[in-house]
Every structure is written in structure tokens, then in C-alpha cells.
C-alpha positions in Angstrom: -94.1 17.2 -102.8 -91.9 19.6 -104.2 -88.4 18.1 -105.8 -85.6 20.6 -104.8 -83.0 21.3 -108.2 -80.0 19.3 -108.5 -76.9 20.9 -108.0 -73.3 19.4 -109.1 -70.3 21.5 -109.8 -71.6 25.1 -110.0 -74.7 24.1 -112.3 -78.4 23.9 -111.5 -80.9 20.9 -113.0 -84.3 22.7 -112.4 -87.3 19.4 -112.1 -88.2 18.2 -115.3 -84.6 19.2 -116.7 -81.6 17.8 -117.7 -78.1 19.0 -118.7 -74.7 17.9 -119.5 -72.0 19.6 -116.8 -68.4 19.1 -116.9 -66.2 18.1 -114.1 -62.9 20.0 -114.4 -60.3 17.5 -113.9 -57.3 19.5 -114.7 -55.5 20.5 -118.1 -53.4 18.0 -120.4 -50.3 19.5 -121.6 -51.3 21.8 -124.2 -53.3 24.0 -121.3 -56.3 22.6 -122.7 -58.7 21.6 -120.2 -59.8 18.0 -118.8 -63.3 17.4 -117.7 -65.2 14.0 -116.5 -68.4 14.2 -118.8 -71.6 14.3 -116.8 -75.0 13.9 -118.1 -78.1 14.9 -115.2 -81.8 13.7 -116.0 -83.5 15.4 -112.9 -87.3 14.5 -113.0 -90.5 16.2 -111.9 -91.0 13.6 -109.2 -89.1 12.7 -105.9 -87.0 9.7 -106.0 -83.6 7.3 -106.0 -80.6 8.9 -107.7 -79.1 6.4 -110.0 -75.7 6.7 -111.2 -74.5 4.6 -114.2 -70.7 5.1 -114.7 -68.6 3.3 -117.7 -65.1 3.8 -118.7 -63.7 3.3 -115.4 -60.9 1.8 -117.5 -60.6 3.7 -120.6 -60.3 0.8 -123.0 -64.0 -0.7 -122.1 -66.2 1.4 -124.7 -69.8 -1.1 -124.8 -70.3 1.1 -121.9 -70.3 4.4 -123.3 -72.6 3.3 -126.2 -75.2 1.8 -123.5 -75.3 5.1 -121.9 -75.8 7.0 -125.1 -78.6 4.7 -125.8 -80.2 5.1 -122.5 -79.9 9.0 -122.4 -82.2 8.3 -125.7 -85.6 6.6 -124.8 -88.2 8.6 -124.3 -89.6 7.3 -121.1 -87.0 9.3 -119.3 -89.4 12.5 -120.1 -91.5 11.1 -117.4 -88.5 10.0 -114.7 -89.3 10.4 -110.7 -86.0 10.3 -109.2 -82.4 11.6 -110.9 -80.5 9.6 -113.2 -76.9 10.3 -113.0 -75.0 8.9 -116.1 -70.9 9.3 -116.8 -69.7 7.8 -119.7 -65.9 8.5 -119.3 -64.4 8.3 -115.9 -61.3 7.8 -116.7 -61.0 10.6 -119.3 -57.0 10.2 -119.7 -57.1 6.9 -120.3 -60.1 7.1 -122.9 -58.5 9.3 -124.9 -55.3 6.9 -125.1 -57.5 3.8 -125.5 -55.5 2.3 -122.5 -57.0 0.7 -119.6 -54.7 2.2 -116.9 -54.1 6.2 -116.3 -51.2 7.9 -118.0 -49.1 6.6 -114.6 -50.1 2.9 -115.7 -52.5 2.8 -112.3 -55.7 1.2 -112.4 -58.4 3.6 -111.6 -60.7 0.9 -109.8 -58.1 0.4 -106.9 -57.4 3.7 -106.2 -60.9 4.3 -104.8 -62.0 6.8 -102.6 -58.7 8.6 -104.4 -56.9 11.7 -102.3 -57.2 15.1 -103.3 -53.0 15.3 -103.1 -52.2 12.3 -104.2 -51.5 10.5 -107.9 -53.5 11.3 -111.0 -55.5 8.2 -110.4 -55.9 9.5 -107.0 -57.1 12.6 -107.5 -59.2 11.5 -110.2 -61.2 9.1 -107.9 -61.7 11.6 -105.2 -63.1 13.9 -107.6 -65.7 11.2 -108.9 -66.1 9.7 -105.4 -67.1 13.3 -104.0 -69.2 15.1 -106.6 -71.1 11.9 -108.2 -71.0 9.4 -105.8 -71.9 11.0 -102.6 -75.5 12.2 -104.3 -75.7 8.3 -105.7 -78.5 6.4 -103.6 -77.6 2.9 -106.2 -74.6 2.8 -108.5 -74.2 0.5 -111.6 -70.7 0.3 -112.8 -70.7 -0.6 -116.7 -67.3 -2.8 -117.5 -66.1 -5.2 -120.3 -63.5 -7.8 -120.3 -59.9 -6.6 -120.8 -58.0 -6.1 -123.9 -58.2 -9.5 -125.9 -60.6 -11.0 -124.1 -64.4 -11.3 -123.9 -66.8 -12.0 -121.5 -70.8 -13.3 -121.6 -73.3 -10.6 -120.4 -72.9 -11.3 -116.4 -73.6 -9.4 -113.0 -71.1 -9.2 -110.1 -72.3 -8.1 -107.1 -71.7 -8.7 -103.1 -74.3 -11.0 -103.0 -74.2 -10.6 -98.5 -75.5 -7.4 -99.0 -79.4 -6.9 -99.5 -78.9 -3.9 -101.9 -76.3 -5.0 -103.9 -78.4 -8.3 -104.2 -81.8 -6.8 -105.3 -80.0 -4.8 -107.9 -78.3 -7.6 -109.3 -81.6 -9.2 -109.1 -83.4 -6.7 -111.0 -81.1 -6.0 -114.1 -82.4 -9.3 -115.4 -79.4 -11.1 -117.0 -79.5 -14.6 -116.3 -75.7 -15.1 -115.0 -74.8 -13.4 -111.4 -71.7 -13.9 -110.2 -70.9 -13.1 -106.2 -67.9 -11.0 -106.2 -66.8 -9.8 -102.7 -65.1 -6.1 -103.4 -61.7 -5.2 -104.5 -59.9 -3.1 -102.3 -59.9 0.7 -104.0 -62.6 -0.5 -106.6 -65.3 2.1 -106.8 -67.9 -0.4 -105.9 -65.6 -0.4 -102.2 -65.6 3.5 -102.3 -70.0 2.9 -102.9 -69.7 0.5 -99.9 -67.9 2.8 -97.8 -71.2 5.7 -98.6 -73.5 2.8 -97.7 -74.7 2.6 -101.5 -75.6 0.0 -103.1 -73.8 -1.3 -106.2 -72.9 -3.7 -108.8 -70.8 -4.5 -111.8 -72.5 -5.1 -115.0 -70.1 -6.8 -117.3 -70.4 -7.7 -121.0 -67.7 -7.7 -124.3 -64.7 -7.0 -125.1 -62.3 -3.7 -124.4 -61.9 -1.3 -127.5 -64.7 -3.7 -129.2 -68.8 -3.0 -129.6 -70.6 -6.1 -129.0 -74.1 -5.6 -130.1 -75.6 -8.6 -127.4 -74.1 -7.1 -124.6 -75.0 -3.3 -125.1 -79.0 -4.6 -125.4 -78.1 -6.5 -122.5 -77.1 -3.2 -120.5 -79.6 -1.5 -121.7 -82.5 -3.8 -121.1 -80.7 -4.3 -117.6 -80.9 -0.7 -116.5 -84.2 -0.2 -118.2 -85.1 -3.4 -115.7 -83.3 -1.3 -112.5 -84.6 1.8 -113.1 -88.7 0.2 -113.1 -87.7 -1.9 -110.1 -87.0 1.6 -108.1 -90.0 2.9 -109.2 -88.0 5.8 -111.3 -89.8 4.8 -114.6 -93.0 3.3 -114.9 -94.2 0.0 -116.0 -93.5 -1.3 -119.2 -96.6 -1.7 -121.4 -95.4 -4.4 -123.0 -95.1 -5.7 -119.9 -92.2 -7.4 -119.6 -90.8 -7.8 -117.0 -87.4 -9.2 -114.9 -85.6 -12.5 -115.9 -87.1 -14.9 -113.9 -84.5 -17.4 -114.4 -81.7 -16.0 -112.9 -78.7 -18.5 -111.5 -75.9 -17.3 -108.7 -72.6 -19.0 -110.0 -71.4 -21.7 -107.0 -67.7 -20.6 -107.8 -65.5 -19.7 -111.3 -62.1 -20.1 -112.2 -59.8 -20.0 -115.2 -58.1 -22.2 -117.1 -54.5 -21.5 -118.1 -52.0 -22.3 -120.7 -49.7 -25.3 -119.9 -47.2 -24.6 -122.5 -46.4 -21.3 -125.0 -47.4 -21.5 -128.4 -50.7 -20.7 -130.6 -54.4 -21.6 -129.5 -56.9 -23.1 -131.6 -59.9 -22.6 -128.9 -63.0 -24.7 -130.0 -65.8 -23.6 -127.7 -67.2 -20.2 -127.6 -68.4 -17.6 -124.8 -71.5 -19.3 -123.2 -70.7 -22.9 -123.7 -71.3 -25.5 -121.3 -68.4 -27.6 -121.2 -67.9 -30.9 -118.8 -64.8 -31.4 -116.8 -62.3 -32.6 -119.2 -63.3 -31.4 -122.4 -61.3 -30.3 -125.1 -61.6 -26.3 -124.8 -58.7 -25.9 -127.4 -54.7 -27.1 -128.5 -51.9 -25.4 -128.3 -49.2 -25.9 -130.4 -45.7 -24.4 -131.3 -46.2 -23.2 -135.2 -44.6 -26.2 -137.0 -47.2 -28.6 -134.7 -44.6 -30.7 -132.9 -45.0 -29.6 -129.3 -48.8 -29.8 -128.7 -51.2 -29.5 -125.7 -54.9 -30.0 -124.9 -56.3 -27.0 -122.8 -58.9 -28.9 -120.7 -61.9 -28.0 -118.4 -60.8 -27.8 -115.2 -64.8 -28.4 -113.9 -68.2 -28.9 -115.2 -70.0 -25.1 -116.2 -70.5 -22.4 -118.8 -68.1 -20.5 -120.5 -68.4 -16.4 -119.3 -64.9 -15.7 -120.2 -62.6 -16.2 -122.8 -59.3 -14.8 -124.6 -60.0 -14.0 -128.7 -56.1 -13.7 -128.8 -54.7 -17.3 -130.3 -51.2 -16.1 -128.9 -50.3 -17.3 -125.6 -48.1 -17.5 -123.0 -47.8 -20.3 -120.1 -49.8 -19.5 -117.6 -52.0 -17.3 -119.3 -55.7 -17.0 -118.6 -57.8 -18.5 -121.5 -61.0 -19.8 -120.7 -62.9 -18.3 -117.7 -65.6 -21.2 -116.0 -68.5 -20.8 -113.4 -69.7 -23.7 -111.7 -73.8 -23.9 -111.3 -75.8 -26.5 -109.6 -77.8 -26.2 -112.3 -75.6 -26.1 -115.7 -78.2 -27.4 -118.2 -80.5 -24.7 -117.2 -78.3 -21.5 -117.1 -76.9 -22.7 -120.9 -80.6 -22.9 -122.2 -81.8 -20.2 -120.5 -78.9 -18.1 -121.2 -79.3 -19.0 -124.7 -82.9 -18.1 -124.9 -82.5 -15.0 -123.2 -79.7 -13.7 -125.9 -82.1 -14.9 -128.5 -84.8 -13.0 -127.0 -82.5 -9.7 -127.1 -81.5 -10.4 -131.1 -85.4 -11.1 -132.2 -87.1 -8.3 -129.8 -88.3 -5.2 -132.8 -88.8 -2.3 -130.4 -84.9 -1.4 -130.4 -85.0 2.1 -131.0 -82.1 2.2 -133.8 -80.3 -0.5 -135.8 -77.4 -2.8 -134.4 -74.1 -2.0 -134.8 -72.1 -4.9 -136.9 
């Protein structure tokens, strides 16, 4: 069967190609232009098109680094299918190290964009109509948010059969269902009948080195279960163990002062433990932070200063607690021990 080129902003990827296109997404104030950073693997051989996006918010960079590494193994020279990858979508607020867009909008709720509308508008629309209308399955790279950090994790819309056999084939052992946000860009996927899910993993404007291998092995894992790459000779294969949280939540500051958090991301914890005190500086108004159930710790905050009310310790609930934690455990020491990483870890 003959594979047709790939076409995407005035530039052709011949079969067996790939190139690197820019998306112009208008000029900053200097006149100088503004593109979305596209890189096109277009293989020999008919198949899905994957699109791996990071950077949605421009302060979550483990992302970028996992596509970098990905765009470097050598099995793509033999891909069937495209593979789509944007390190950057949200350009603007890359380059300002900020989550939001210059207009302090959120780029993931401001999906499918307008053409005429706000800067995060427009800058949605443009991503929603050139890269993911050629997308047959999306995976959205993310971290947690400035401050905080969160255990290599899945979150998907578990009702729908796509979304679940993705999740299901990146391999980490923690799957959260998450129904969509409104305006997210996994709701603008939804809307194009594509499957998609959110891989999420570290810390914004931080490298974690566990949670890069994590996305890579993940979309390694993806990319074999659509038949674009071929076995691994190694062969390993999928998690087995994978566990689909019952439910999370977080647990919040009761008072204001400075946190001394003793338990760290990936924890089990029962319902009432100690997670942490908080204390004004002289250590005469003091509070326990408690768990508010039985789980494992996927989320956390690394900043000791804290406000009441604030989100510090984020929880998911599993039938099966003991098992996630040790499984979870051996599956990070698996990614630290393995020897074929192409390059070493970042510290």
C-alpha cells in the first residue's frame, strides 16, 4: 500500500521522512515572529497518527525533555504510521516560564479556541485545527503545578474504550479516571472523536529524572500497542499491574503557617496519619495535617509555606493499597536499575 506524504502548514513529509515545521502563531512585540514547534516522523508504512503534545502550560518542562528523548531512539527509522510530537504549545507562556498566556488564561480551557477570539483562543484553534484534526490518539504530557509534584500517574475518561486502552497501554501502574474539563484539549480530542489521555509526572519548571523514563517508557509502550513500532526484543512488555484509583482528594491546611510534611510522593498512608505540622515560626500555634482516607500519596506541595486552605497532600483511594505501593515502588525501581537508557540522567 502506498502511504500518501504528510502535509501540515505548507510543508510536505515524503514516507520515510521527517521534518521540523513551524506553526506561525503571530509576532511578539519586536515584529519577531511566533511559531508552535512541530516535529513530523512520517514512516514508510500505513498507520495511526500519534500526537504527543507538552507544554500546554508553559511552566511544565519534563514534557519537553520526554519528547526530545523520544524524537532520539532509533526505532523510529522503522515507524508505520506518523508520529506527531509538539513540545511547546503554549509558546508565550514557555518563554515567560508561566503557566497561563500573557492574558493570565489557561490554555487547557480555552479548547477548541476561536480564530477571533483571545490569545489563548486563537492559540488553541490553531493547534486544534492543524495538529489535532490529523491526530487518530493524542497523549497530552503535563506536570504538577508550580510547587508542587506529582507521582508518575495516567488520567483518562476511563467510559471511553479508547481513552481506556491507551491508558492501559502506557504501562504506569497508577490510572486515575478523570472525566474532561470543559475547554481542556483532551475535550477538544473528544469533540474529533479521538482518543486521549493525560500523562502526568513532576514538578513545573523542575526535571524529574523518574518521571521523564516514565513518559518515555509509556509512549514507547503506546506506540508498540498500535502496531507503529515493532516488538521490543527485549521483550518487555506493558505493566501488568495496573490499579484504577476508586476516588482522590486533597488534604488542606487548617491553619497558616510553615509545613514540616513527613511523608513523600508515593507513600501509603492510613486515615489519620500524621502527613505533616504546621506551625507559626516561633512553634506556639501548631497543627497536625492528617489523612483524610486510607491510599497513596500522587500529589504533594514541596513549598513548606502555606496558607489555610491550601492544597497539600493529594490522596487516591484503591481497593487494593498494599499492592499499588509495592508495585509502584518496584516499577520506579525497575526504571532507575534498567541500562539501555540511551544517555545519562539528568541530577
Amino acid at each position: 500500500m502506498t502511504v500518501p506524504p504528510f502535509c501540515m502548514a505548507g510543508t510536505t513529509v515524503p514516507p520515510g521522512t521527517r521534518a521540523s515545521i513551524d506553526l506561525p502563531a503571530g509576532y511578539l512585540y519586536t515584529h519577531t515572529p511566533l511559531s508552535i514547534p512541530v516535529h513530523v516522523v512520517h514512516g514508510r508504512k500505513p498507520g495511526p497518527c500519534l500526537v504527543v503534545s507538552a507544554a500546554v502550560h508553559g511552566d511544565e518542562i519534563n514534557g519537553v525533555e520526554i519528547i526530545r528523548r523520544m524524537l532520539r531512539l532509533p526505532a523510529l527509522r522503522r515507524l508505520s504510521g506518523t508520529l506527531v510530537a509538539v513540545p511547546v504549545v503554549n509558546v508565550l507562556g514557555f518563554v515567560g516560564r508561566s503557566r497561563y498566556l500573557p492574558d493570565r488564561r489557561d490554555l487547557n480551557r480555552c479548547f477548541p479556541g476561536n480564530d477571533r477570539g483571545s490569545v489563548a483562543a486563537r492559540l488553541a484553534w490553531l493547534f486544534r485545527t492543524e495538529v489535532l484534526s490529523r491526530a487518530s490518539h493524542v497523549v497530552d504530557l503535563h506536570t504538577a503545578a508550580i510547587h508542587r509534584d506529582n507521582l508518575p500517574q495516567i488520567r483518562a475518561d476511563l467510559d471511553d474504550a479508547g481513552a481506556e486502552a491507551l491508558a492501559r497501554a502506557f504501562g504506569v501502574p497508577v490510572v486515575i479516571h478523570s472525566p474532561i474539563p470543559d475547554g481542556s484539549l483532551r475535550s477538544a480530542a473528544r469533540n474529533l472523536e479521538v482518543p486521549a489521555v493525560t500523562f502526568e509526572g513532576g514538578e513545573a519548571l523542575r526535571f524529574d529524572e523518574s518521571a521523564i523514563r516514565a513518559g518515555l517508557r509509556g509512549l514507547q509502550r503506546v506506540m508498540r500497542h498500535l502496531g507503529m513500532l515493532a516488538a521490543s526484543r527485549s521483550g518487555r512488555k506493558p505493566a501488568e499491574s495496573q490499579y484504577i484509583a476508586d476516588s482522590s482528594s486533597w488534604v488542606r491546611a487548617s491553619q497558616d503557617g510553615i509545613l514540616r510534611a513527613v511523608v513523600a510522593l508515593g507513600d501509603r498512608v492510613r486515615r489519620g496519619q500524621p502527613l505533616g505540622w504546621i506551625s507559626d515560626p516561633f512553634g506556639d500555634r501548631e497543627a497536625v495535617v492528617a489523612a483524610n482516607a486510607p491510599g497513596l500519596v500522587i500529589g504533594r506541595t514541596n513549598l513548606p509555606l502555606v496558607h489555610q486552605g491550601e492544597a497539600l497532600f493529594h490522596i487516591a483511594r484503591f481497593d487494593q493499597v498494599g499492592r499499588v505501593y509495592r508495585d509502584m515502588a518496584r516499577y520506579s525501581e525497575a526504571l532507575e536499575n534498567e541500562e539501555d537508557w540511551p544517555e545519562p540522567p539528568i541530577v
